[in-house]
N, C-alpha and C positions, 0 to 999 in steps of 0.2 A: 504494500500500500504506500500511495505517495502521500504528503500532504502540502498543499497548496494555500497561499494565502488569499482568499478573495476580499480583494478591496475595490469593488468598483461602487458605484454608486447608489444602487440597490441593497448594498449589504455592507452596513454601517457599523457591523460589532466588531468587526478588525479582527477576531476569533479565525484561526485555521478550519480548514473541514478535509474531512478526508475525501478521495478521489479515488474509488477500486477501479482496475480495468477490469473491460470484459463486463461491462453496465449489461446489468439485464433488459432495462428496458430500453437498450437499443436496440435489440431483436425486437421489441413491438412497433418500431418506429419505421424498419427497415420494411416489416412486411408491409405497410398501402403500400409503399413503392415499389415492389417486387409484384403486386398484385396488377401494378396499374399497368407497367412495363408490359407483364404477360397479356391483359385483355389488349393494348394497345396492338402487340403484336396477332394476336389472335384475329382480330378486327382487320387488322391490315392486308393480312393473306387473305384472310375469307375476299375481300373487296378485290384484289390481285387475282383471286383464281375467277371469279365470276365478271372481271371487266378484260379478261383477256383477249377479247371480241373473238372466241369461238362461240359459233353458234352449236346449240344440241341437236339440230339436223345437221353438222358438217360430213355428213359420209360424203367419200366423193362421187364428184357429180360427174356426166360427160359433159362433152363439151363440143363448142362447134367451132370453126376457124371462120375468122371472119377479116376479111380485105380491108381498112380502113379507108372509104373514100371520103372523095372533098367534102367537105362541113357534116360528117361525123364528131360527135366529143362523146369521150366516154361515157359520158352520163347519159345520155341518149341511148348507146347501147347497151346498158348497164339497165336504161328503162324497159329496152323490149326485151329483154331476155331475163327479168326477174318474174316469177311466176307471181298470181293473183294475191293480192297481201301481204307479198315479200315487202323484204326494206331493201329500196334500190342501193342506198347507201352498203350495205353487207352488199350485193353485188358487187356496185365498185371495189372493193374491200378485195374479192375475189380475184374481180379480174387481174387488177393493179398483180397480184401475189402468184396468180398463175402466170404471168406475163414477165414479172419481176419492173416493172413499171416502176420509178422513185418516185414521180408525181401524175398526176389527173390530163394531159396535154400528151395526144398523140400521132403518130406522122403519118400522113396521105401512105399506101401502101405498103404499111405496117401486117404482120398478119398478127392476126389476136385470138387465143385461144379464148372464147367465155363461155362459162355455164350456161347449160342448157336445161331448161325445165326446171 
């Protein structure tokens, strides 16, 4: 045991107090933080695994090859070949990835593989 002299301003008897290491209730202090840490990380994967933009229909799909002529944009094709109710946007999504595309902007007699059906 050590003993320390506390004089600050709060504690005015000028009297030493003892100081044990190994305070027990720093284990009670430690646990919300070790608590918060884990839900944080918990929260965080879960958000990570479900924003991963796979969709739960992603089996693969065929596909058709398609010429890109003048005043095609992706998004256009992306419109006619996403089936009724899709999200045109997950099409782009596809094509861009099957294509390896970096961005939305593509060149007159390109050939482009996109989902079909």
């Amino acid at each position: 045991m050590e003993l320390t002299n506390n004089r600050s301003p709060h504690h005015r008897s000028g009297r030493s107090t003892e100081v044990t290491k190994g305070d027990p209730t720093a284990k009670h202090t430690k646990a919300p933080l070790r608590a918060a840490v884990l839900l944080t990380t918990v929260v965080a994967s879960v958000f990570l695994i479900f924003s991963s933009g796979v969709e739960a229909d992603s089996a693969p799909r065929q596909t058709v090859l398609h010429v890109v002529q003048p005043g095609d944009t992706l998004w256009d094709l992306a419109r006619r070949h996403t089936p009724a109710g899709g999200d045109v946007r997950a099409t782009v999504g596809h094509i861009r990835h099957l294509n390896g595309l970096p961005g939305s902007t593509v060149e007159v007699g390109t050939a482009l593989h996109i989902p079909s059906g």
